[in-house]
KEPARO-768188 format. One record per residue (C-alpha): y, x, z; residue in one letter. Coordinates in Angstrom, 2 decimals. Layout:
# KEPARO-768188
yy|xx|zz|keza
Y|X|Z|A;
...
***
This chain:
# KEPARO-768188
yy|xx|zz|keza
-60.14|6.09|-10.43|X;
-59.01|2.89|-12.06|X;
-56.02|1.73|-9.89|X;
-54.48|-1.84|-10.96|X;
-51.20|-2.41|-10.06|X;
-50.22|-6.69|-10.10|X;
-46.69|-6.94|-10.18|X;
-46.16|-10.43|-8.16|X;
-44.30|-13.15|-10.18|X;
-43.25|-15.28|-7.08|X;
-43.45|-14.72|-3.24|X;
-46.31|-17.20|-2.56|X;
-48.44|-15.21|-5.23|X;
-48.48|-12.37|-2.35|X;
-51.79|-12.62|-0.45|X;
-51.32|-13.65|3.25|X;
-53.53|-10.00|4.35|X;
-50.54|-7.63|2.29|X;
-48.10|-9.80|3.92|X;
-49.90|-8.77|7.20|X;
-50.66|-5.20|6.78|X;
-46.83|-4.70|5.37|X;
-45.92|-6.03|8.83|X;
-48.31|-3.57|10.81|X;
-48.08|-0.50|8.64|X;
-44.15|0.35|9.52|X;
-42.19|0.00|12.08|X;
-39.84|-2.57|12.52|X;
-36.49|-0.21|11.49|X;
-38.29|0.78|8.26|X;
-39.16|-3.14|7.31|X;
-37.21|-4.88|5.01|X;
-36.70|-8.63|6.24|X;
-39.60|-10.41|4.85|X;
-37.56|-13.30|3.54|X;
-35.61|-10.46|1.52|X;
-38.33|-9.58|0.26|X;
-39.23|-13.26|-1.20|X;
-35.73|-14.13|-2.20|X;
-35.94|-10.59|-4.49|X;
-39.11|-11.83|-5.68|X;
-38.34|-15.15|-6.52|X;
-34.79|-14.14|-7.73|X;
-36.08|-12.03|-10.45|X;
-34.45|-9.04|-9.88|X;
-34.80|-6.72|-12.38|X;
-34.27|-3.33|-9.60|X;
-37.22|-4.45|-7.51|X;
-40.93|-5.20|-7.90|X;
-43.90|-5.50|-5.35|X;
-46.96|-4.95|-6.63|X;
-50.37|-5.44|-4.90|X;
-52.82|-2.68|-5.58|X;
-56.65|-3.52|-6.65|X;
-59.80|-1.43|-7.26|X;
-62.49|-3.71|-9.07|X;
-60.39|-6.75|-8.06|X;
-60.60|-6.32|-4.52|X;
-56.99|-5.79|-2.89|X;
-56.35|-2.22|-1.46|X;
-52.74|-2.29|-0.62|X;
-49.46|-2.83|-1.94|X;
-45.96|-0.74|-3.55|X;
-42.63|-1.99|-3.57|X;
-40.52|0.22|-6.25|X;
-36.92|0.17|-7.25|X;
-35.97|0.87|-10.69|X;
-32.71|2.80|-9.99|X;
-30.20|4.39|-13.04|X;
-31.65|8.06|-11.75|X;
-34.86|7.51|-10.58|X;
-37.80|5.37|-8.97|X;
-38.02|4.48|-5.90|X;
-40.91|4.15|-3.87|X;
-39.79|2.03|-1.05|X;
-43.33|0.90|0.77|X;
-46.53|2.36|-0.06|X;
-49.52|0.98|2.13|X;
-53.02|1.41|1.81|X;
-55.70|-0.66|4.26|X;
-57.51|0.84|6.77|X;
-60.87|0.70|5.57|X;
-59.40|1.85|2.15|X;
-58.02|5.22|3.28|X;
-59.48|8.21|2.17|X;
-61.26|7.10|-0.75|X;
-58.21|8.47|-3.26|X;
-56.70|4.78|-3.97|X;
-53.60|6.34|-2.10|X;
-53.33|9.62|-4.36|X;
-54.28|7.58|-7.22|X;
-51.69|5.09|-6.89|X;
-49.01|7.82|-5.90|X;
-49.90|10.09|-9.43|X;
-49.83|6.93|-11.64|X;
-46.20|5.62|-10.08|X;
-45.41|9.00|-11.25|X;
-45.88|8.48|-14.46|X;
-44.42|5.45|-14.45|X;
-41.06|7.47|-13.72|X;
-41.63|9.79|-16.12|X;
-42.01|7.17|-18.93|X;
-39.15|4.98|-17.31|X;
-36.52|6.04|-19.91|X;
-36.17|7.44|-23.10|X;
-36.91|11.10|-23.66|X;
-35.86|11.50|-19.81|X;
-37.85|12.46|-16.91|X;
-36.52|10.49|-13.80|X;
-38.49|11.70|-10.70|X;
-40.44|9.58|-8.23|X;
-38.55|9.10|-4.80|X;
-39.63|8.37|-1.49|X;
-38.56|8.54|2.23|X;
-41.07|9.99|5.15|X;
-40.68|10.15|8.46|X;
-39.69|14.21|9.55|X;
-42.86|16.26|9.77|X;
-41.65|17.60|12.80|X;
-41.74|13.85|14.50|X;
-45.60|13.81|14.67|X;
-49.00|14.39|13.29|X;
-49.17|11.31|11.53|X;
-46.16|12.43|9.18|X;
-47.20|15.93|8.88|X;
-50.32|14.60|7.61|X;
-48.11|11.88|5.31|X;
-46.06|14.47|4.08|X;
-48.87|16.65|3.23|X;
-51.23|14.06|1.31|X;
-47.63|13.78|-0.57|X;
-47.41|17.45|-1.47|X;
-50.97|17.14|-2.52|X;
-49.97|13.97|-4.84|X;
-46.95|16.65|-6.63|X;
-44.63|15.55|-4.47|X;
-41.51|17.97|-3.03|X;
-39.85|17.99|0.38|X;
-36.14|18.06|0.23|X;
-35.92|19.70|3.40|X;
-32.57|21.65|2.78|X;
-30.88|17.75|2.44|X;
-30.46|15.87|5.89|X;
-31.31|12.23|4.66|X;
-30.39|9.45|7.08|X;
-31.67|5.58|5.95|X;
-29.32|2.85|7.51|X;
-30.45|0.47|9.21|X;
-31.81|-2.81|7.09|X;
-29.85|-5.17|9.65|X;
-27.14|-4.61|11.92|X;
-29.17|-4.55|14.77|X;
-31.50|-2.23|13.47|X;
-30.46|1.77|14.12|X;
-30.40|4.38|11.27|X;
-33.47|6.48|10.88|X;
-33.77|10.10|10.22|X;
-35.96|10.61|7.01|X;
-36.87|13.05|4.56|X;
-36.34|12.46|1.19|X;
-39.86|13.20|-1.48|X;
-38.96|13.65|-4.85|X;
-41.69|14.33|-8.18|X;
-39.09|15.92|-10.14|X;
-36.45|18.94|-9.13|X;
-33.29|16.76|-8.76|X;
-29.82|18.30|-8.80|X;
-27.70|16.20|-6.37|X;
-29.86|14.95|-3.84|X;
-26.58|13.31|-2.48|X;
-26.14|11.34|-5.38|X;
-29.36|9.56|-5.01|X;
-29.03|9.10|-1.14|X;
-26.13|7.35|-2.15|X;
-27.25|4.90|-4.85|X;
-30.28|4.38|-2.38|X;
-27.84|3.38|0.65|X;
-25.93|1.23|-2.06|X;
-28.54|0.12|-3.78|X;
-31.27|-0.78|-1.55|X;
-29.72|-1.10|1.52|X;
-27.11|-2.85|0.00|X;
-24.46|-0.07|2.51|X;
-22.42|1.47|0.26|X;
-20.20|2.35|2.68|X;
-22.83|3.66|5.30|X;
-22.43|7.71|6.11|X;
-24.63|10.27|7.75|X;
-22.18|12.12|9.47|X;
***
């Protein structure tokens, strides 16, 4: 299945229906501020990238992905409604994999992603399961905890996905709360 991925240039490039299922598809303590996401859009920056998704030119969805010294990061992944279940999702998932793979010379960096606990609710058994079935792994052995994008917001238990066996899951945690979430100082226990 012939996925296109559009990386968007500037912030008003981004279709006013992503903007709108981005809003509905997570809740409000896994949203990044929107006007974040704009100003990293508009800034240039060279770590992040939204992409909207299209099959034959119709929009499907949308990826955000962070290009991060030991792997990518998959930070929003969102299919719509009436596109689920028709493989766009595992299609999309397989080719940002081998994006990662190809990301730097002669090295493999995996693909890596947050989901909600399994144990939290069908929904994210099911998520973590169509990610198994797209080669991702579990890292259930590695309590993951994302801060909070705001102050106000509370810190959310998650389970970190990976594509690739990684060796310090602790190390990546950390460039991800540094990193992305711009809390370098932020700690789990």
């Amino acid at each position: 299945m012939q996925i296109e991925l559009r990386k968007t240039v500037t912030a008003t490039d981004i279709p006013l229906e992503i903007k709108e299922l981005y809003h509905s598809s997570f809740p409000v303590e896994e949203q990044r501020p929107w006007a974040d996401i704009e100003q990293r859009i508009n800034s240039k920056d060279t770590e992040f990238s939204f992409y909207v998704l299209q099959h034959k030119t119709k929009n499907i969805g949308f990826i955000t992905l962070w290009r991060l010294p030991q792997a990518l990061y998959c930070e929003h992944l969102a299919i719509f409604p009436e596109s689920r279940g028709g493989g766009y999702g595992e299609a999309v998932v397989r080719r940002v994999i081998e994006m990662a793979q190809s990301e730097k010379d002669g090295a493999v960096l995996p693909l890596v992603l947050e989901v909600e606990l399994p144990e939290e609710s069908e929904f994210a058994r099911r998520r973590v399961g169509f990610y198994q079935r797209c080669g991702m792994q579990a890292l259930t052995d590695f309590k993951y905890v994302q801060p909070g994008y705001t102050p106000e917001l509370s810190p959310v238990d998650l389970m970190l996905m990976v594509s690739e066996p990684v060796d310090n899951p602790a190390e990546i945690a950390k460039t991800l709360h540094t990193v992305v979430y711009n809390r370098p100082d932020f700690n789990i226990e």
